[in-house]
PDB file of N, H, CA, C and O in Angstrom:
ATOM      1  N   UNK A   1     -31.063  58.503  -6.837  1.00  0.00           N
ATOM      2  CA  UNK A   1     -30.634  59.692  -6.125  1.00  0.00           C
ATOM      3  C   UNK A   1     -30.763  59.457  -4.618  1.00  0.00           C
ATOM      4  O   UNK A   1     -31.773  59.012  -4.073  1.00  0.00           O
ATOM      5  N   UNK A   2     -29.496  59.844  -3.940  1.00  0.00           N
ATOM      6  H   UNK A   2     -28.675  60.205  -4.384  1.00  0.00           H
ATOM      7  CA  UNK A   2     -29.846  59.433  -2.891  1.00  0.00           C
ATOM      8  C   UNK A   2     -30.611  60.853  -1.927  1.00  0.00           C
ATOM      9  O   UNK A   2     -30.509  62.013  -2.326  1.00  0.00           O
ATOM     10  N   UNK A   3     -31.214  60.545  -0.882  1.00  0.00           N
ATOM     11  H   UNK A   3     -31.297  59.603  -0.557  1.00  0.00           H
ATOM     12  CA  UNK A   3     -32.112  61.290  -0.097  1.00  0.00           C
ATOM     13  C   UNK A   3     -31.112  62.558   0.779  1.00  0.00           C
ATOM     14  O   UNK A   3     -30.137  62.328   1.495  1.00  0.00           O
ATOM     15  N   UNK A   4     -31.700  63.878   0.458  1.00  0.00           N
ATOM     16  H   UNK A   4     -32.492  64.065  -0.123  1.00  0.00           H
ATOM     17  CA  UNK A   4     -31.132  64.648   1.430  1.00  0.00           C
ATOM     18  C   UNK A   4     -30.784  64.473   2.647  1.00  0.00           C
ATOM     19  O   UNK A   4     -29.602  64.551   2.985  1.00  0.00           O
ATOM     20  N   UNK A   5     -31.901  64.170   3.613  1.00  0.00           N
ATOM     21  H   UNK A   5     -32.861  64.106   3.338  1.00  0.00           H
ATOM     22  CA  UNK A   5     -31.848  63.990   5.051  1.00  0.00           C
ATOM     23  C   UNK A   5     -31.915  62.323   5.355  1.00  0.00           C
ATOM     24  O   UNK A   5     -32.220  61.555   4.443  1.00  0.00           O
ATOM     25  N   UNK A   6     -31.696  61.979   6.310  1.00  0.00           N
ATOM     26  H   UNK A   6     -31.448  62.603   7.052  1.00  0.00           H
ATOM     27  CA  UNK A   6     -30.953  60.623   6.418  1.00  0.00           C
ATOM     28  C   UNK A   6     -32.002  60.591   8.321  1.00  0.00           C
ATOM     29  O   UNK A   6     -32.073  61.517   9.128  1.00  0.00           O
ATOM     30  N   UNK A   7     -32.524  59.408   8.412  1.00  0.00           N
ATOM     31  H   UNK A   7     -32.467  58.655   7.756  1.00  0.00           H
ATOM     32  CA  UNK A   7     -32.870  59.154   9.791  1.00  0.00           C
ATOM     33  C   UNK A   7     -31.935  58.914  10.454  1.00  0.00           C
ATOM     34  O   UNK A   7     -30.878  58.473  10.003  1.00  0.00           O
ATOM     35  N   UNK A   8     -32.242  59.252  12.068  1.00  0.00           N
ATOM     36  H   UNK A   8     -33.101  59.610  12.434  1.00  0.00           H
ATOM     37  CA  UNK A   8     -30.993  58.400  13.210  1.00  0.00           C
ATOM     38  C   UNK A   8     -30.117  57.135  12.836  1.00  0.00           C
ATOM     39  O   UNK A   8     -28.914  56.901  12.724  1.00  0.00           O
ATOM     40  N   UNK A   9     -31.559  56.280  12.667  1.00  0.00           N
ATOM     41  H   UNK A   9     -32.537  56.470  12.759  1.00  0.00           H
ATOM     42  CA  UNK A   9     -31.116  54.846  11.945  1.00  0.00           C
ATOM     43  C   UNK A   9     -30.121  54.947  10.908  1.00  0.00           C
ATOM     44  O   UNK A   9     -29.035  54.377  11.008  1.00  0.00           O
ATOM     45  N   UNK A  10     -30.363  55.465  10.175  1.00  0.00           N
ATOM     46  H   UNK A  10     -31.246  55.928  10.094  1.00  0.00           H
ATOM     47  CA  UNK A  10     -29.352  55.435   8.849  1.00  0.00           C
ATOM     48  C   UNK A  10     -28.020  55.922   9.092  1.00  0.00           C
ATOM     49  O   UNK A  10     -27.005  55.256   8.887  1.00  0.00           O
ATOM     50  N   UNK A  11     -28.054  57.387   9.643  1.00  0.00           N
ATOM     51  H   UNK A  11     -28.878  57.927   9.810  1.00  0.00           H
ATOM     52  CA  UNK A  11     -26.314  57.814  10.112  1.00  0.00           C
ATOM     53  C   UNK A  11     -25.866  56.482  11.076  1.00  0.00           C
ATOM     54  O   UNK A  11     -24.816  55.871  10.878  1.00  0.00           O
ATOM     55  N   UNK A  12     -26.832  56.135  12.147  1.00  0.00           N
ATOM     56  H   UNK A  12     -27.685  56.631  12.308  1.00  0.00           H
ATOM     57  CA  UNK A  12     -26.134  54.851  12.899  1.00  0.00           C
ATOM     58  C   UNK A  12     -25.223  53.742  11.909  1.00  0.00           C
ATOM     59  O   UNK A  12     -24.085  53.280  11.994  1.00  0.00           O
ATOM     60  N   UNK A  13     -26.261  53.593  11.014  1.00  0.00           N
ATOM     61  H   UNK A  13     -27.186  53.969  10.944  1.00  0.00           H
ATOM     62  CA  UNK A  13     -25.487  52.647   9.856  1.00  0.00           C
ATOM     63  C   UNK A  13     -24.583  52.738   9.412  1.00  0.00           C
ATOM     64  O   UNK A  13     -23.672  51.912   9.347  1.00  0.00           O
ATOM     65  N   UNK A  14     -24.668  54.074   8.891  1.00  0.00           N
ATOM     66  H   UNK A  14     -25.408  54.745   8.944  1.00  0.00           H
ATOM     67  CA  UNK A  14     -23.076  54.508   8.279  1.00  0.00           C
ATOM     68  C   UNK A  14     -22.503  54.888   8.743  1.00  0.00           C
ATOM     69  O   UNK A  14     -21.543  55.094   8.000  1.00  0.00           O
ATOM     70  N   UNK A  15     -22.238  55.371  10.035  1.00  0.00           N
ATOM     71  H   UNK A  15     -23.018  55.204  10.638  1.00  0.00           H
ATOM     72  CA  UNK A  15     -21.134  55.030  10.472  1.00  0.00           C
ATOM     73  C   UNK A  15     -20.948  53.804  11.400  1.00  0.00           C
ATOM     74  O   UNK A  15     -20.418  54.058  12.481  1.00  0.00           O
ATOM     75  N   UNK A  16     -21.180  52.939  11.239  1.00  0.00           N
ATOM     76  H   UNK A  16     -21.610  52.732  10.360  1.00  0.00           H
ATOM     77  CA  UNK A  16     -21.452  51.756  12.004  1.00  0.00           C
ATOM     78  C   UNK A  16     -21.521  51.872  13.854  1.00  0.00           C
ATOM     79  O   UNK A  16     -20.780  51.333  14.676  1.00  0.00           O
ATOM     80  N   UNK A  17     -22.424  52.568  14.018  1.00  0.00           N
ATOM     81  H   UNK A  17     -23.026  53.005  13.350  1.00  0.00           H
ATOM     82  CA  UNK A  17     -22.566  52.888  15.551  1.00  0.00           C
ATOM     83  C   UNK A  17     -23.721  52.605  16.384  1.00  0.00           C
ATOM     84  O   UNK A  17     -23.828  51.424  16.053  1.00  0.00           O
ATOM     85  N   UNK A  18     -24.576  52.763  17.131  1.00  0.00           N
ATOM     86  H   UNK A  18     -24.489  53.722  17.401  1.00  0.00           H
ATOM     87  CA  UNK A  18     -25.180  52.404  17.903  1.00  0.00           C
ATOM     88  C   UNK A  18     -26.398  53.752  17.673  1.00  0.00           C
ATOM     89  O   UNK A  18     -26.023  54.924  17.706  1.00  0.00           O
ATOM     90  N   UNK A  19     -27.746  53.403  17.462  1.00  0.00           N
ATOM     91  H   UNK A  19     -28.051  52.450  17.435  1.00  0.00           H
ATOM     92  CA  UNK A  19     -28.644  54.569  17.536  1.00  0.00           C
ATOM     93  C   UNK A  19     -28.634  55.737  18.568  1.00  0.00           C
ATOM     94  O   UNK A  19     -28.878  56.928  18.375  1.00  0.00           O
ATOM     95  N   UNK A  20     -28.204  54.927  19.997  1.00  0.00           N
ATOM     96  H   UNK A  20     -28.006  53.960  20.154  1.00  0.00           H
ATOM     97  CA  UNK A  20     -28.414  55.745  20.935  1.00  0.00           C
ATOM     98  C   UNK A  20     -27.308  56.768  20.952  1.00  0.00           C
ATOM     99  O   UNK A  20     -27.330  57.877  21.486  1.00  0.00           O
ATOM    100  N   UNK A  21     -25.707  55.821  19.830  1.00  0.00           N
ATOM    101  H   UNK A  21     -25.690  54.920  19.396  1.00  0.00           H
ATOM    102  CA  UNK A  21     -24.691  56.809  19.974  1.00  0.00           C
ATOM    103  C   UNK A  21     -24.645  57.909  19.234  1.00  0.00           C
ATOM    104  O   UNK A  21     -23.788  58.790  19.308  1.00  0.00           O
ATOM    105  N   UNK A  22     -26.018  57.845  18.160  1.00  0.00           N
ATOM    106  H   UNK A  22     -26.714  57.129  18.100  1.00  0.00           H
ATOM    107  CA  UNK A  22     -25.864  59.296  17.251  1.00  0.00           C
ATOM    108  C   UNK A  22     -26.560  60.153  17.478  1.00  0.00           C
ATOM    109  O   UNK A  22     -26.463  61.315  17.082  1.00  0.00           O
ATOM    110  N   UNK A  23     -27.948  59.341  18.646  1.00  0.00           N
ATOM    111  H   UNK A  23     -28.027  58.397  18.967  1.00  0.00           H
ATOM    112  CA  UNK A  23     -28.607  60.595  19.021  1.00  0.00           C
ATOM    113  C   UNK A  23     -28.253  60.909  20.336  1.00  0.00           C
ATOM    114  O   UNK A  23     -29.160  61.378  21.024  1.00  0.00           O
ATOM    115  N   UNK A  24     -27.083  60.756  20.887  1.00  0.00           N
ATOM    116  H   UNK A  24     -26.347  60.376  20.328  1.00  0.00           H
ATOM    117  CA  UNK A  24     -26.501  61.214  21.663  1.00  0.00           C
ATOM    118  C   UNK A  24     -25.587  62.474  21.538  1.00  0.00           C
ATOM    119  O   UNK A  24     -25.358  63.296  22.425  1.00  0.00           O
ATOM    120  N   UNK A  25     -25.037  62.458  20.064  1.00  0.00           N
ATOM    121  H   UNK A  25     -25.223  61.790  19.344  1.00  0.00           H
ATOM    122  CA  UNK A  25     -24.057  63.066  19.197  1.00  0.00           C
ATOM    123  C   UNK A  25     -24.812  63.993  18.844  1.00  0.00           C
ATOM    124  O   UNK A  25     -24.269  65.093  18.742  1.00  0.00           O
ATOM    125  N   UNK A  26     -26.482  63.892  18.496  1.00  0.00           N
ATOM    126  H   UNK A  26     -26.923  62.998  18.579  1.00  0.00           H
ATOM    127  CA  UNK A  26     -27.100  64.930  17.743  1.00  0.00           C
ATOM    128  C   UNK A  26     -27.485  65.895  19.191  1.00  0.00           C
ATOM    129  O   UNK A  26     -27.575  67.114  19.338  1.00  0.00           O
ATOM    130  N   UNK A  27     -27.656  64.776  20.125  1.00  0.00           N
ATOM    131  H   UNK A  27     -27.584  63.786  20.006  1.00  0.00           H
ATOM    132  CA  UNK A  27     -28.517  66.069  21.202  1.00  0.00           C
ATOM    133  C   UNK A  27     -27.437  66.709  22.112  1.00  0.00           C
ATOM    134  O   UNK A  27     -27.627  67.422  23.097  1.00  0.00           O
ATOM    135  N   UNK A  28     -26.289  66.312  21.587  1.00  0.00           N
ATOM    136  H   UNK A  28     -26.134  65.732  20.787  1.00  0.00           H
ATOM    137  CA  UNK A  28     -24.822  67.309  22.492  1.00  0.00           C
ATOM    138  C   UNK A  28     -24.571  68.059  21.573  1.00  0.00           C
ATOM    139  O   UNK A  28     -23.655  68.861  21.757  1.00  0.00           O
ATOM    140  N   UNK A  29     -25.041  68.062  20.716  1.00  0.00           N
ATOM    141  H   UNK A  29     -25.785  67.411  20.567  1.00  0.00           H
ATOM    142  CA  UNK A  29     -24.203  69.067  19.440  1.00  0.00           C
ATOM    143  C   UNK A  29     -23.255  68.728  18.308  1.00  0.00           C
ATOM    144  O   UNK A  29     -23.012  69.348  17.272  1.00  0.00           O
ATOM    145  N   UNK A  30     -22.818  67.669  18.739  1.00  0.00           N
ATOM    146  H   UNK A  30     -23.015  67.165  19.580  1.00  0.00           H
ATOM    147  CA  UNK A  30     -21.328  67.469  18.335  1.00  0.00           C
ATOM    148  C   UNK A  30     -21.854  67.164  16.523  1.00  0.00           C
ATOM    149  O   UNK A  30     -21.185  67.749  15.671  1.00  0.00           O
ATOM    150  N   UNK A  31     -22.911  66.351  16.097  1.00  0.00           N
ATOM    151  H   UNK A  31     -23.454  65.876  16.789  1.00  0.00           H
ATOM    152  CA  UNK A  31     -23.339  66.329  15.040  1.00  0.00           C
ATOM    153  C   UNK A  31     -24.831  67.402  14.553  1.00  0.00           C
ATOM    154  O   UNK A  31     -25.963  67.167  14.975  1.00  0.00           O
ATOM    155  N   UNK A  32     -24.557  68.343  13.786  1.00  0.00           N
ATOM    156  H   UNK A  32     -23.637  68.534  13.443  1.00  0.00           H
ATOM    157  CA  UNK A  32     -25.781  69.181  13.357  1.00  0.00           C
ATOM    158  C   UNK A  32     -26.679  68.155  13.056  1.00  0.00           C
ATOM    159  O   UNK A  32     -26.350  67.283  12.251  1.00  0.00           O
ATOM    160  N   UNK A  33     -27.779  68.147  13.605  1.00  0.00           N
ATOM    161  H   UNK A  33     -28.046  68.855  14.259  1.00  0.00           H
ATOM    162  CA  UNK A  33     -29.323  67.510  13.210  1.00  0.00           C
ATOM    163  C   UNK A  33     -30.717  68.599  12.830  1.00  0.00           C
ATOM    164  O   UNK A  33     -30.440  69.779  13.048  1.00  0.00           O
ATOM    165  N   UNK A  34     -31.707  68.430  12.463  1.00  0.00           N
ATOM    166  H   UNK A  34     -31.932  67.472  12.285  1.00  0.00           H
ATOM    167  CA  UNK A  34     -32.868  69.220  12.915  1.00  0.00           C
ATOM    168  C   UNK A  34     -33.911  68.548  13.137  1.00  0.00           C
ATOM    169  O   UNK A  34     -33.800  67.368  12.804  1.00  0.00           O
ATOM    170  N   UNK A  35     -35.481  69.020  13.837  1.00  0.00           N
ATOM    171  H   UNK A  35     -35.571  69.978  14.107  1.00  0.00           H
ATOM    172  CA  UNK A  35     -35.942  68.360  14.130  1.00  0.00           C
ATOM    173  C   UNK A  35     -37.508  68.872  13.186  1.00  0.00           C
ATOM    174  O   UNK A  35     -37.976  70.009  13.132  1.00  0.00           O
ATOM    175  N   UNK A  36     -37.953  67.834  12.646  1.00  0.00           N
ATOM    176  H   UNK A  36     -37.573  66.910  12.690  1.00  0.00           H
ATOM    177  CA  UNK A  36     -38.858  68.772  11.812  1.00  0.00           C
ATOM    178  C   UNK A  36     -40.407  67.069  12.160  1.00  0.00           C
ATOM    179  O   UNK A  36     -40.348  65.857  12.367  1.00  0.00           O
ATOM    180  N   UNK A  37     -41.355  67.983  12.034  1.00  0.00           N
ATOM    181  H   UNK A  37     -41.403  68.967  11.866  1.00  0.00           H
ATOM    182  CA  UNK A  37     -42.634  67.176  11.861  1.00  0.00           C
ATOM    183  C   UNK A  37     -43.063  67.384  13.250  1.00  0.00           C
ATOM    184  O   UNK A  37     -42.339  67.610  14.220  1.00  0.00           O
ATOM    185  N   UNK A  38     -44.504  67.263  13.206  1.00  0.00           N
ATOM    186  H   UNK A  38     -45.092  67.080  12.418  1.00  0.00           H
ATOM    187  CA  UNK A  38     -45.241  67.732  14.762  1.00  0.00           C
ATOM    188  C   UNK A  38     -45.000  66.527  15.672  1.00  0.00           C
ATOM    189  O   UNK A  38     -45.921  66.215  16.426  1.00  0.00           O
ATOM    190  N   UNK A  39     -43.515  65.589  15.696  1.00  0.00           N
ATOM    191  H   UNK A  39     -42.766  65.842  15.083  1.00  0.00           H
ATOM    192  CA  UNK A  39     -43.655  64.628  16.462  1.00  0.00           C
ATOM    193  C   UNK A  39     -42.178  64.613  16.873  1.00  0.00           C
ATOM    194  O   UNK A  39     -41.554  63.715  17.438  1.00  0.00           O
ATOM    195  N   UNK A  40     -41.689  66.044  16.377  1.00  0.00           N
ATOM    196  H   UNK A  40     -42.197  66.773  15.918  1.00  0.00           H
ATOM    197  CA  UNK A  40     -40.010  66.757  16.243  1.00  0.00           C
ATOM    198  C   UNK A  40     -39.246  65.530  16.045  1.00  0.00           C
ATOM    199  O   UNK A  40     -38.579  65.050  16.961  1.00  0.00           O
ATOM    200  N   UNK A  41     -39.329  64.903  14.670  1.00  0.00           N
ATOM    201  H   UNK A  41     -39.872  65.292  13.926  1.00  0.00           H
ATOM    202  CA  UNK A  41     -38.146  63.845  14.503  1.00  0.00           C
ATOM    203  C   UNK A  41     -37.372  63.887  14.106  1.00  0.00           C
ATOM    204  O   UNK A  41     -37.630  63.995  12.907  1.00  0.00           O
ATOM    205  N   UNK A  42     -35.649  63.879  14.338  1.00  0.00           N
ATOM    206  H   UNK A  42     -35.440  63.791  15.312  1.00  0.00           H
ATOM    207  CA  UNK A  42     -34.467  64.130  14.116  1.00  0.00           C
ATOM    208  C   UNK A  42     -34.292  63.350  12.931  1.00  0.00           C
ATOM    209  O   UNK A  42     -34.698  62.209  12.710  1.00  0.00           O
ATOM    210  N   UNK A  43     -33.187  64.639  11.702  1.00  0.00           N
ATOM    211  H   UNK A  43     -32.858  65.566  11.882  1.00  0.00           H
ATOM    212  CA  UNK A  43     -32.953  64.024  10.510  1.00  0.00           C
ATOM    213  C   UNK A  43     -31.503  65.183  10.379  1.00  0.00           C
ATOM    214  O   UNK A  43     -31.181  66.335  10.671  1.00  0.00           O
ATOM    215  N   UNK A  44     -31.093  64.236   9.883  1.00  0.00           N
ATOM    216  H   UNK A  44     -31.354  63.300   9.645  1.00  0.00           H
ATOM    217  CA  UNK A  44     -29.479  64.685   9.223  1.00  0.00           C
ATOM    218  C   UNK A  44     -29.492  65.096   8.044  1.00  0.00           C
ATOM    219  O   UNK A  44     -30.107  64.351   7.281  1.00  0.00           O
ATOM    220  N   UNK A  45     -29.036  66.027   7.576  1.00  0.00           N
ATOM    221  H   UNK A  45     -28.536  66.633   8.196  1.00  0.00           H
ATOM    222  CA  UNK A  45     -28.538  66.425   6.220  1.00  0.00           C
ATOM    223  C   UNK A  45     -27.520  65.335   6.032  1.00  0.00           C
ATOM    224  O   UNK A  45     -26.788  64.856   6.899  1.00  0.00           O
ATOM    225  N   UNK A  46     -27.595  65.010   4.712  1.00  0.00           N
ATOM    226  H   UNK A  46     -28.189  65.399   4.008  1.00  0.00           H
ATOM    227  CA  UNK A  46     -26.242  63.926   4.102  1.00  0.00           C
ATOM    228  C   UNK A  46     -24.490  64.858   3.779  1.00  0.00           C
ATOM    229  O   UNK A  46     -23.318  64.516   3.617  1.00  0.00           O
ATOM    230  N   UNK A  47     -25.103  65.861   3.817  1.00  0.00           N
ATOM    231  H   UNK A  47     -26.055  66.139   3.948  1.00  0.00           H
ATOM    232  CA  UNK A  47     -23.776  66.768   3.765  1.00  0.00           C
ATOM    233  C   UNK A  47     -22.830  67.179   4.727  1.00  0.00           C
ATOM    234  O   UNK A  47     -21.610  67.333   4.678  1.00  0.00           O
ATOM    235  N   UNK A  48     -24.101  67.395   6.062  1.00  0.00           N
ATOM    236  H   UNK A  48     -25.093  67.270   6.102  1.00  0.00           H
ATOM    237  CA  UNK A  48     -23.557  67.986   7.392  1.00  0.00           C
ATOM    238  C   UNK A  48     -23.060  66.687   7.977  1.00  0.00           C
ATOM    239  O   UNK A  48     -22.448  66.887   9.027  1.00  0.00           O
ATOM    240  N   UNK A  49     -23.144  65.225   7.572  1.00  0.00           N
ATOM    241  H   UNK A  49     -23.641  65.063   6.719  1.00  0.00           H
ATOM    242  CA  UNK A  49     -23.356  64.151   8.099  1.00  0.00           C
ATOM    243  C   UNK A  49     -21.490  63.716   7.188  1.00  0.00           C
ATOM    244  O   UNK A  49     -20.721  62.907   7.707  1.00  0.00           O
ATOM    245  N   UNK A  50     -21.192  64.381   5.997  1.00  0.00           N
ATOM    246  H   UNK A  50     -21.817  65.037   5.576  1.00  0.00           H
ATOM    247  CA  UNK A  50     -19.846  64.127   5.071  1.00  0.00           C
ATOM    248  C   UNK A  50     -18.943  64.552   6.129  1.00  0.00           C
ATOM    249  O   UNK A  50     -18.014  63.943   6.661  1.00  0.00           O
ATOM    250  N   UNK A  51     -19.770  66.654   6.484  1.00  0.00           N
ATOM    251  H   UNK A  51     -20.524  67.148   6.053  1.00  0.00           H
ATOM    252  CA  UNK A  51     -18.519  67.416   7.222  1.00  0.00           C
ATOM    253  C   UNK A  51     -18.183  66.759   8.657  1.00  0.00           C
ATOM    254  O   UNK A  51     -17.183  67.087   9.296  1.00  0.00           O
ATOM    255  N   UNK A  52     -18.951  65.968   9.022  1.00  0.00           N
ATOM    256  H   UNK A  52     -19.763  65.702   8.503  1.00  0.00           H
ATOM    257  CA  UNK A  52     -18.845  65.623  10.211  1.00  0.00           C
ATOM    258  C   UNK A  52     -17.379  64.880  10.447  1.00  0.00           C
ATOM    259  O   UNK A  52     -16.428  65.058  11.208  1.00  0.00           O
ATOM    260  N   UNK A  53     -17.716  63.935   9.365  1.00  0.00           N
ATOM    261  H   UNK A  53     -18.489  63.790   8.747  1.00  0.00           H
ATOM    262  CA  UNK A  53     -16.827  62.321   8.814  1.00  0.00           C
ATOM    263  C   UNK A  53     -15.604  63.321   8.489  1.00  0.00           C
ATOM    264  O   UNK A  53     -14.683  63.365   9.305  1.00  0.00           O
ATOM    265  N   UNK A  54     -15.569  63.893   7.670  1.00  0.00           N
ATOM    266  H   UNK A  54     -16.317  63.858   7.007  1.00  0.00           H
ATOM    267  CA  UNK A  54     -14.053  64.802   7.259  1.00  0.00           C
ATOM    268  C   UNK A  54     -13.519  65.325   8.967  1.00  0.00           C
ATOM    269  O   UNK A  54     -12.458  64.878   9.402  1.00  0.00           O
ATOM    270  N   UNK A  55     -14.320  66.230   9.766  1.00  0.00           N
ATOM    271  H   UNK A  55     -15.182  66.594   9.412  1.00  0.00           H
ATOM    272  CA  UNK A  55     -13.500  66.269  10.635  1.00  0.00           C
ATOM    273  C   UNK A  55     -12.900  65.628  11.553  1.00  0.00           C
ATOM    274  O   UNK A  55     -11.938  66.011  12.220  1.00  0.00           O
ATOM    275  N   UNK A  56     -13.560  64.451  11.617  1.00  0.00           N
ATOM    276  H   UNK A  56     -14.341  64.139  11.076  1.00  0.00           H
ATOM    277  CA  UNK A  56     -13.321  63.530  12.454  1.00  0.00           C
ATOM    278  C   UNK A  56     -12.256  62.885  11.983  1.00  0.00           C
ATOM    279  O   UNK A  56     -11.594  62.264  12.813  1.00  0.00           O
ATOM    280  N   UNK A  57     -11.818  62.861  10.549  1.00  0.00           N
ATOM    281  H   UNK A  57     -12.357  63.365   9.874  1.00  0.00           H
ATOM    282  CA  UNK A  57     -10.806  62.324   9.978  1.00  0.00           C
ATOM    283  C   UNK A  57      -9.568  63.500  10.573  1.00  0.00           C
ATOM    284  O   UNK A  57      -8.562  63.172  11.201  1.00  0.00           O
ATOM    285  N   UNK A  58      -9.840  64.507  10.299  1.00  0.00           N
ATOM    286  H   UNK A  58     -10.657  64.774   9.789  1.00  0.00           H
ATOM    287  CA  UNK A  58      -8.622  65.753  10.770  1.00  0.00           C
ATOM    288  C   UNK A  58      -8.557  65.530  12.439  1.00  0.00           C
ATOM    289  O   UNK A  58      -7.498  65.877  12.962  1.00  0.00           O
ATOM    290  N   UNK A  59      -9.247  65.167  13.018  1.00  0.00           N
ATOM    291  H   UNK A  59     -10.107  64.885  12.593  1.00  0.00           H
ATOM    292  CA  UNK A  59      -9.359  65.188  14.305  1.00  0.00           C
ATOM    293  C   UNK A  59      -8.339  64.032  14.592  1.00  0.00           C
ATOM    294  O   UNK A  59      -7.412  64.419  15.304  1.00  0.00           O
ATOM    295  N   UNK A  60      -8.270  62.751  14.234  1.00  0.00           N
ATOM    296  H   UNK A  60      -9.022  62.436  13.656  1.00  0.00           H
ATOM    297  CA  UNK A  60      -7.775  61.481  14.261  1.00  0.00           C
ATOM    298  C   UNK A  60      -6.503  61.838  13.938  1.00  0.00           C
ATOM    299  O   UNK A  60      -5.478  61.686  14.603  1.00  0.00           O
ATOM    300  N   UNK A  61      -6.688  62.443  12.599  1.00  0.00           N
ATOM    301  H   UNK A  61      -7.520  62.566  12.058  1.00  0.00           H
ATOM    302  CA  UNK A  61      -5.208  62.933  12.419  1.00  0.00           C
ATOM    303  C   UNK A  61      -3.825  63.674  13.000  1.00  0.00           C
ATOM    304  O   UNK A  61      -2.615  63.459  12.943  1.00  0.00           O
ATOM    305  N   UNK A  62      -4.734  64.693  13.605  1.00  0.00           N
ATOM    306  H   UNK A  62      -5.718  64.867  13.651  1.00  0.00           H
ATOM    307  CA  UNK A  62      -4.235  65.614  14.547  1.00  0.00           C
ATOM    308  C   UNK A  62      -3.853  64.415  15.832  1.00  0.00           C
ATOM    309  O   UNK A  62      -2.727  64.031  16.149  1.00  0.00           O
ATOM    310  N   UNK A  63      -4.713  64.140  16.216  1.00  0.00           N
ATOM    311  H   UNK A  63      -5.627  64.452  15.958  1.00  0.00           H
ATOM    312  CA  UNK A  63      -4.325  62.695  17.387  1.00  0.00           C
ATOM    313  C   UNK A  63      -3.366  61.800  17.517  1.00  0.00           C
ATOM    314  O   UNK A  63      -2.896  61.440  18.596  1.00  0.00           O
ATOM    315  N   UNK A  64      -3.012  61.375  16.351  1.00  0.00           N
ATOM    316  H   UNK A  64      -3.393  61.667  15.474  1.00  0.00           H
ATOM    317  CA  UNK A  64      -1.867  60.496  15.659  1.00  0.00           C
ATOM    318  C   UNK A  64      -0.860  61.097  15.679  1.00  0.00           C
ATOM    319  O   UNK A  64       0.068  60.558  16.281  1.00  0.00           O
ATOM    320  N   UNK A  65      -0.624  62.415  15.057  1.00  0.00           N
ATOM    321  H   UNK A  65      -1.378  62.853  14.568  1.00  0.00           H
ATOM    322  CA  UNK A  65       0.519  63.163  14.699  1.00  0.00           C
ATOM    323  C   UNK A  65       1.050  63.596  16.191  1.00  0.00           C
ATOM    324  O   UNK A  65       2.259  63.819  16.248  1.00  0.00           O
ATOM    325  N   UNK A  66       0.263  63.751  17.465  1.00  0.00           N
ATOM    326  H   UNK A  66      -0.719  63.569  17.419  1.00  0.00           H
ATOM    327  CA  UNK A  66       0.799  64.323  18.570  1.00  0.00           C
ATOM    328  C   UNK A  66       0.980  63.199  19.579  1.00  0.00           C
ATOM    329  O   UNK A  66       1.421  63.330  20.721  1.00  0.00           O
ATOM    330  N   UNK A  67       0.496  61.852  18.879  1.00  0.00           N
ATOM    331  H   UNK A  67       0.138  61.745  17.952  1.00  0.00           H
ATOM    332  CA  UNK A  67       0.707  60.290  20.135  1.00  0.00           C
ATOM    333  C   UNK A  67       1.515  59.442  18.845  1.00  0.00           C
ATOM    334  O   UNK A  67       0.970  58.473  18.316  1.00  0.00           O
ATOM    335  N   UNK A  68       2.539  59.810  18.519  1.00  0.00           N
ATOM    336  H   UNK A  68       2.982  60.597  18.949  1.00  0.00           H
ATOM    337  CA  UNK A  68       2.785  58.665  17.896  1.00  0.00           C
ATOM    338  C   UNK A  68       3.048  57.147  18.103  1.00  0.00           C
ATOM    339  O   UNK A  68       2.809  56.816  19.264  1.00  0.00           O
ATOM    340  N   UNK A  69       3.367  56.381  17.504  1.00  0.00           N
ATOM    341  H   UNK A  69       3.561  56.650  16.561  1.00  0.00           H
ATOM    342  CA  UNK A  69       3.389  54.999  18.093  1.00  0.00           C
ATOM    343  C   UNK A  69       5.154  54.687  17.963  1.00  0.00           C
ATOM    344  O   UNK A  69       6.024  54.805  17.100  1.00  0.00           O
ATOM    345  N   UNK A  70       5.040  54.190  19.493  1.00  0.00           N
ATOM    346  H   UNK A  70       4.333  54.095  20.194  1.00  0.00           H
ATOM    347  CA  UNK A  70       6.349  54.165  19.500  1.00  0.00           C
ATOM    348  C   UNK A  70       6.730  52.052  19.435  1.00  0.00           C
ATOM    349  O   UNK A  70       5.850  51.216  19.639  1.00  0.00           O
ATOM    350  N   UNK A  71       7.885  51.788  19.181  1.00  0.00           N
ATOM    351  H   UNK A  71       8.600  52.467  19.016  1.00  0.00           H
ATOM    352  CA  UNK A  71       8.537  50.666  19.405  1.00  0.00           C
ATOM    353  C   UNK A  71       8.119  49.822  20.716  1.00  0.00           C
ATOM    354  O   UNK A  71       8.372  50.487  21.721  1.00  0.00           O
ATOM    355  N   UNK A  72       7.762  49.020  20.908  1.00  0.00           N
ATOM    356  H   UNK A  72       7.556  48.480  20.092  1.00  0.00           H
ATOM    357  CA  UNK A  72       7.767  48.321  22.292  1.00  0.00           C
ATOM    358  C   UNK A  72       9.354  47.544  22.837  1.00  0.00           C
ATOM    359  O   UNK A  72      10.023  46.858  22.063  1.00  0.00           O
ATOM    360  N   UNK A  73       9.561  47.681  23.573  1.00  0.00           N
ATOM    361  H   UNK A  73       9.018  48.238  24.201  1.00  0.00           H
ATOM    362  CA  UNK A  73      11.093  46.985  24.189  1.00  0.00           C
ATOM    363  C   UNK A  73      10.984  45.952  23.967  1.00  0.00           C
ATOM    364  O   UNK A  73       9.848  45.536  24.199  1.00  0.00           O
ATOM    365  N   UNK A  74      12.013  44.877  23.398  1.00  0.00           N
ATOM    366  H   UNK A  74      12.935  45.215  23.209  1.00  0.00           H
ATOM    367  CA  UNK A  74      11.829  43.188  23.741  1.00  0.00           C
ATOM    368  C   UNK A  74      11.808  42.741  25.212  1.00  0.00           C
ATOM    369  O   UNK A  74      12.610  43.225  26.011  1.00  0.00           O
ATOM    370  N   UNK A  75      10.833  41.755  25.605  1.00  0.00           N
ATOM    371  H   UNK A  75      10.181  41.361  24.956  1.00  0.00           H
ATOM    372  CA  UNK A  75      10.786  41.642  26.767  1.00  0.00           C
ATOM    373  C   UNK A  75      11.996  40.891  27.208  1.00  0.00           C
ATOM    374  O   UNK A  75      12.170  40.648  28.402  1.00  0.00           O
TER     375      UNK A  75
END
């Protein structure tokens, strides 16, 4: 079974990113975290950590659909 809450380290992993880039993500908001234990250490829900990944997929999407890729000219 895998574990509810997930350390910095671990979301870094999965999504293959940089520690400093998720707790950068957690302390702007952009990813829900909480901070629990008398030493306030940040942990992710594995769920809030799915919705994240889904929007970011709609987000990309939305991105694509309004930049499409166009032809390059022959030089």
């Amino acid at each position: 079974m895998e574990p509810r809450f997930l350390l910095l380290s671990d979301v870094a992993t999965e999504l293959n990113v940089s520690d400093s880039q998720v707790y950068h993500m957690v302390r702007s908001g952009e990813l829900p975290a909480i901070k629990i234990g008398g030493r306030g250490q940040w942990r992710v829900e594995r769920s809030k950590l799915e919705e994240y990944i889904q929007q970011k997929y709609a987000e990309t999407a939305e991105w694509v659909r309004g930049n499409p890729l166009t032809e390059r000219e022959p030089d």
